[in-house]
C-alpha positions in Angstrom: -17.7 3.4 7.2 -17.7 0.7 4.7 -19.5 3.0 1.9 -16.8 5.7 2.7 -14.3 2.3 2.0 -15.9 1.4 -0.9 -15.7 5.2 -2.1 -12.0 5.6 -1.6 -11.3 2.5 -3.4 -13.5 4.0 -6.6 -11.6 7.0 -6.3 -7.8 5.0 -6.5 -9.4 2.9 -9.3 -10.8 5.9 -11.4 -6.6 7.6 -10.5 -5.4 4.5 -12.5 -7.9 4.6 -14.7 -6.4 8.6 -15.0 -2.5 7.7 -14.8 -3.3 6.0 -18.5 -4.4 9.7 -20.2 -1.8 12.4 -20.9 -1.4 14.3 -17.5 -0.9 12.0 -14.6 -1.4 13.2 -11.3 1.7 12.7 -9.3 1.0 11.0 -5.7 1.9 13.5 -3.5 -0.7 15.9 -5.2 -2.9 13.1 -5.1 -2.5 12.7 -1.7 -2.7 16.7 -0.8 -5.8 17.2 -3.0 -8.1 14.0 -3.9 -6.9 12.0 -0.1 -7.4 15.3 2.3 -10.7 16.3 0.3 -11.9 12.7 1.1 -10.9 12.9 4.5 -12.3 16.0 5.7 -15.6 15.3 3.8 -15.8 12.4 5.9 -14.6 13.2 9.3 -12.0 10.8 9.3 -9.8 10.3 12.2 -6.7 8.2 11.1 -6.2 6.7 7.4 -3.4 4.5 5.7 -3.3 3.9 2.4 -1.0 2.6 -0.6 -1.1 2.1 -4.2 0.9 -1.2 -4.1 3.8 0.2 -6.2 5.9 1.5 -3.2 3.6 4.9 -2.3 2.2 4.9 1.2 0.6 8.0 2.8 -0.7 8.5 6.4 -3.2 10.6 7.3 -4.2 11.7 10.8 -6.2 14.6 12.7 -4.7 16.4 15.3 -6.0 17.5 18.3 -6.5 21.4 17.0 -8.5 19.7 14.1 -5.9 19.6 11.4 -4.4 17.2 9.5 -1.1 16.0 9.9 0.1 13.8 6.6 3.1 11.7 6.0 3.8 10.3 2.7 6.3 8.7 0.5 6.7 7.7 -3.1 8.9 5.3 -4.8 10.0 6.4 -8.7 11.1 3.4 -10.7 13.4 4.4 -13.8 
């Protein structure tokens, strides 16, 4: 559990690292691509996460083995 830890926290660091070059990835496509990929590929039943400027996304399986996701962003102008 704690490599799979480690591994999402690489992942959110190399997305900064990302958001700097000309074609950011916008949360919720990070959330519905990079998130749900790492998920899945680890059998995760429940995950929070946040990016500490306001986005927060919830991820949980559901009992028919899908995954139900709940997610918000916050756009400063």
């Amino acid at each position: 559990m704690y490599e799979s830890v480690n591994e999402l926290k690489k992942i959110m660091e190399d997305e900064v690292k990302e958001k700097k070059k000309a074609n950011p990835q916008k949360w919720a496509g990070f959330i519905e691509s990079t998130v749900v990929n790492f998920f899945d590929e680890h059998k995760i039943e429940k995950l929070a996460i946040e990016d500490g400027n306001g986005n927060k996304a919830k991820l949980a399986r559901t009992k028919d083995n899908g995954i139900k996701i709940e997610y918000s962003s916050t756009v400063l102008m």
